[in-house]
N, C-alpha and C positions, 0 to 999 in steps of 0.2 A: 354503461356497465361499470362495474366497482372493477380498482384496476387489481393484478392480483397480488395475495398476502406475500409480504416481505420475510424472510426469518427472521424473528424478531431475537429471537434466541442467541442465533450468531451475530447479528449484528449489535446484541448488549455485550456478547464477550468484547468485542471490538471498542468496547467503550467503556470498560469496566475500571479502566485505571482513570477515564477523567470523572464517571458517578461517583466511583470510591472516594477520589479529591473532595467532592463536594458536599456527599453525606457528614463527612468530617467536619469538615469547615464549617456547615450548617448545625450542629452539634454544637462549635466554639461559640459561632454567632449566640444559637441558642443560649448557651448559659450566659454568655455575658448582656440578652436582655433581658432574662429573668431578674438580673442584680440589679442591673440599670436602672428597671424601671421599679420595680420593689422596692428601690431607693428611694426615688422618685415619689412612688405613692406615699411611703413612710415620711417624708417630707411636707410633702403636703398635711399629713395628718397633723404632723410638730407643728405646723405655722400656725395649724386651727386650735391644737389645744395645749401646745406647749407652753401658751402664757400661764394657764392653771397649775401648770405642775409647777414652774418655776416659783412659781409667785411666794412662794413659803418658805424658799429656798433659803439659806443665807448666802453671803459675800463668795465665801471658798467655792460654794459649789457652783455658783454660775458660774463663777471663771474655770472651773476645771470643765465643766460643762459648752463651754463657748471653745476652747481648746478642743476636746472631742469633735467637735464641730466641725472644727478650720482640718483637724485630721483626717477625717471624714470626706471631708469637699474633697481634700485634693486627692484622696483615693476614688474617689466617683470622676473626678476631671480624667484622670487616668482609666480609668474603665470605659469610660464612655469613648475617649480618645480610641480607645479597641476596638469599640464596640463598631463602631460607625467606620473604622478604617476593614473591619471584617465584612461587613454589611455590604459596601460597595465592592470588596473582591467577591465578593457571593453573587452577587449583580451582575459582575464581566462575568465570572464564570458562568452562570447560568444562561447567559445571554449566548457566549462561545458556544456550550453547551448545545442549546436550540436551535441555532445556527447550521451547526455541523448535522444535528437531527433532522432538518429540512432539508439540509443536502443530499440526506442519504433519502429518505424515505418518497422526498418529492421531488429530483432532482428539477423536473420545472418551473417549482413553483421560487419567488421571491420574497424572500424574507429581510421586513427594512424593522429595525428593532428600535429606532428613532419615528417611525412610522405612526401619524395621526388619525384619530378616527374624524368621521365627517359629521359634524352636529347636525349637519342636513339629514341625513340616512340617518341618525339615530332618532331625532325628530317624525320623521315620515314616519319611519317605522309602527311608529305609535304602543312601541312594545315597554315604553317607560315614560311615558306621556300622558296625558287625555285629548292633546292640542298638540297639534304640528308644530310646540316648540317646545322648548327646552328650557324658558326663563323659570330663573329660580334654582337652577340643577347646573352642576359642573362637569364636565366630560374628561377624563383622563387616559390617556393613550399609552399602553406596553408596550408598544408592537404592531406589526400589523403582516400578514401574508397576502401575496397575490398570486392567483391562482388561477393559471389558461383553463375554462372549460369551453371547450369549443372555438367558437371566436370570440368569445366574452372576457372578463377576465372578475372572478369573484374577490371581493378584498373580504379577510377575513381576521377579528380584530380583537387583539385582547382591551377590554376594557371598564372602568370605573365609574361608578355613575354616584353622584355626592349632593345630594340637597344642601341650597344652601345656608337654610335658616337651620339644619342640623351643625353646622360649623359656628354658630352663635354662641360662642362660651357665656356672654350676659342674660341668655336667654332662654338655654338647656345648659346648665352647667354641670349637674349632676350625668346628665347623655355623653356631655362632649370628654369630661372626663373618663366615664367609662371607657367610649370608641379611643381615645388617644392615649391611655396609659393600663387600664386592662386587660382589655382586648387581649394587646401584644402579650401579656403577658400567660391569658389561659390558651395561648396557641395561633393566634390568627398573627397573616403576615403584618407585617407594619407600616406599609404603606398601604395597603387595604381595610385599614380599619375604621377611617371617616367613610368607608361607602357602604351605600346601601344594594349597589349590586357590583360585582367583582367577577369579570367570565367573560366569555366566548361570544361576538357579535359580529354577524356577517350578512354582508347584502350581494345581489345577483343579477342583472337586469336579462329578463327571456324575453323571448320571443312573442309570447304572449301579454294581451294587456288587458288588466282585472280592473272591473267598472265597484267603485267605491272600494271598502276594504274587507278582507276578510282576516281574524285574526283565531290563534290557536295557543290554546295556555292551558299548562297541565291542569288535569281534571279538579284534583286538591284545593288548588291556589284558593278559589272562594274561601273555602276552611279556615284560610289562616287569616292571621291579624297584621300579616305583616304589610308591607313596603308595596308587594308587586300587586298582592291581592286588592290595598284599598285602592291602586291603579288602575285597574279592572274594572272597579267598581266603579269610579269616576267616567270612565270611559265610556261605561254603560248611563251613564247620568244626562252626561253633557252630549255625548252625537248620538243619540237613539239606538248604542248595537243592540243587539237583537240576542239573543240565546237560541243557537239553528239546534233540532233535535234531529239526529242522523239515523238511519236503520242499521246500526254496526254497534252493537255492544262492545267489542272488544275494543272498536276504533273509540270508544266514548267513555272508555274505562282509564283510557291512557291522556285525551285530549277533550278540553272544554271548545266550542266552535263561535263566535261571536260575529257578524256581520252587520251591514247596515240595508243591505240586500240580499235577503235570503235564498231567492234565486240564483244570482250569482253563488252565494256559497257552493249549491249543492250542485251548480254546473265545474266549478272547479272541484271540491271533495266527491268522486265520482268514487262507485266501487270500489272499482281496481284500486286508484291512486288512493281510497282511505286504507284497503290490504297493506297495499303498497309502502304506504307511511307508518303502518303499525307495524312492520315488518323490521322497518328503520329504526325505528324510536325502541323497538327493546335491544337488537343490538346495540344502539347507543347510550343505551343502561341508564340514561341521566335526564333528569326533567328539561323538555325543549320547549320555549316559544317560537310561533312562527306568524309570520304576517305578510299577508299579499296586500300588494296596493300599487296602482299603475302598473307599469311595465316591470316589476321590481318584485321579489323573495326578498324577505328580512328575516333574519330567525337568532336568536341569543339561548346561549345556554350560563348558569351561575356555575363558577369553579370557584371556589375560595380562595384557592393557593395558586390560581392565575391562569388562562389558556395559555400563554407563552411561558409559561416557566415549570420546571418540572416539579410533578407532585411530590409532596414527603412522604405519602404513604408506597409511593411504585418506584421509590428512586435506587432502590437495591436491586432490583431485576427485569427483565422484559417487561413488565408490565406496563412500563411510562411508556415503551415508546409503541406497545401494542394499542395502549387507550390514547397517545397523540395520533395517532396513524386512521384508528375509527374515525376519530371525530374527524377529522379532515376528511375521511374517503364520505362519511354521512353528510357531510357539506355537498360534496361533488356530486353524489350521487341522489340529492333531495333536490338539487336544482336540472340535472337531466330531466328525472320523473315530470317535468313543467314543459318540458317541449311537448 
C-alpha cells in the first residue's frame, strides 16, 4: 500500500528560505552561462572566419584588434572564474537540498549522493541496450537512493547514459559542439548535455522469477527518431522480442509490450496488474520504461533536469517535492504489485 500523503504545503513553508537561496543562485549561475558560453561560441566563430575579415585590414587595426582581444580574454577568465565557482555552490546546495528532502519525506530511506550506478543492472536491464552490455556507452552516476521495501532493499538512481562514439569531436564535430556549448545555453543542464538519456533508474529483486524478459516502453517511442526509439528497434532485431497485443485499450494507449515469450508476458501483465499499472503510470504523469527479467523489476524514467536534483520549473512551491515524493512512492508501490 502507498504510504500516506505528506503536507506538502507545510513542509515547503519549512524550506522556503533554503529554495529561495537557490532559485537565486540559479538565476546568477544562469546568466553567467549564457556569457560564458555565447562567448565561447563567438570565438569559435572568430577562429573560423576571423582570418577573412582581418585580412584587408591594415597594421593599426590588427593591433587595436589583438588588444580587444587580450581585454576580452581576461574578462571571460573572470566570468568563467564565477561561473564555475557558482556552479559548484549550486551542486552543494542542491545536493543539501535533496538530502534534507529525503530526510523528511522518507525518513527510511538512504541517500548516498556520491552513490554509483551498477553497469550490471543497467545492462540487464536491457532498457538501453540490445545486448546485456553496455560497450560503446558510458554510465554516469548523481546519486543514488536505497530504499527498505519489505526485506528487499530497491536502489534507486539518478543517471546519464553517453554514447561513446557521440563524444568523437573528429568524428561529429558539428553534434559534439552543439551537446557542449549550445545545449547549455538554450536551457539544458550542463553536465547533461553529452547524454542521451538523463533520469530516473531503478531496479528491485521480487520474489518472483520471470522466465526470458518482458519489456515495457511508452506507446510513442516507435514514432520517434530518436535514441531510445532506434533501441527498441535493435532489440527487436537482434533477440527475436515479439510485439505482445494485450486486451486493455487503455493499458496499450499508455505502454508498448515486447517479450521474447509471449506467454510469459500475458502470465505476468494480468488484468488486474495491467488496471493496476495504468492506474500508476497517469498518476506518474511521465513516460516510464519498465522491464522484468530474472528475479528483477527494472524501470527508468527521462528527467532532464535530473531525478536527484530539483526541478527549475517546481522550485518555487510544493510542487518539487509533491512530484519527488510520487515518483518515489510509484517505485515502491510498482514493485509490491509483483509479489
Amino acid at each position: 500500500m502507498s504510504a500516506p500523503t505528506p503536507d506538502f504545503k507545510e513542509l515547503s513553508g519549512r524550506m522556503r528560505r533554503q529554495l529561495t537561496r537557490i532559485a537565486r543562485l540559479r538565476r546568477v549561475v544562469r546568466m553567467l552561462l549564457v556569457i560564458v558560453y555565447s562567448t565561447t561560441l563567438l570565438w569559435f566563430a572568430f577562429c573560423l572566419f576571423g582570418g577573412y575579415l582581418l585580412a584587408s585590414a591594415d597594421y593599426a587595426t590588427n593591433v587595436q584588434t589583438s588588444q580587444y582581444i587580450l581585454y576580452g580574454f581576461v574578462v571571460f577568465c573572470v566570468l568563467h572564474f564565477a561561473f564555475m565557482r557558482g556552479l559548484q555552490s549550486l551542486g552543494e546546495r542542491e545536493t543539501a537540498l535533496m538530502g534534507r528532502i529525503v530526510g523528511e519525506l522518507f525518513p527510511e530511506a538512504r541517500f548516498n549522493p556520491a552513490g554509483t550506478v551498477h553497469r550490471e543492472a543497467l545492462a540487464t536491464s536491457r532498457l538501453f541496450s540490445e545486448s546485456t552490455s553496455l560497450a560503446g556507452m558510458e554510465a554516469t552516476s548523481y546519486g543514488r537512493l536505497e530504499i527498505p521495501v519489505g526485506e528487499r532493499t530497491m536502489q534507486v538512481c539518478d543517471v546519464g547514459i553517453t554514447p561513446l562514439h557521440g563524444r568523437d569531436l573528429a568524428a561529429n564535430p558539428l553534434t559534439v559542439l552543439y551537446r557542449s556549448i549550445v545545449r547549455p545555453i538554450l536551457g539544458a543542464r550542463v553536465e547533461s548535455t553529452m547524454h542521451t538519456f538523463r533520469g530516473m533508474f531503478g531496479y528491485c529483486r521480487t520474489r518472483r522469477e520471470f522466465r526470458g524478459y518482458v519489456l515495457l516502453l511508452p506507446d510513442h517511442l516507435e514514432n520517434r527518431v530518436g535514441y531510445l526509439a532506434q533501441t527498441v528497434q535493435r532489440i527487436r532485431q537482434k533477440n527475436g522480442a515479439k510485439f505482445v497485443h494485450l486486451e486493455d485499450p487503455e493499458f496499450e494507449s499508455l505502454f508498448a509490450v515486447y517479450a521474447d515469450d509471449e506467454v510469459e508476458a500475458r502470465m505476468v501483465l494480468t488484468p488486474a496488474m495491467m488496471r493496476r499499472m495504468t492506474e500508476l503510470r497517469r498518476s506518474f504523469n511521465r513516460d516510464l520504461m519498465i522491464s522484468f527479467r530474472g528475479d528483477t523489476l527494472y524501470f527508468a524514467s527521462e528527467t532532464p533536469d535530473g531525478f536527484l536534483r530539483p526541478g527549475r520549473k517546481s522550485l518555487g512551491d510544493e510542487r518539487l517535492l509533491e512530484q519527488f515524493w510520487r515518483e518515489i512512492d510509484f517505485c515502491r508501490t510498482l514493485e509490491s504489485e509483483m509479489e
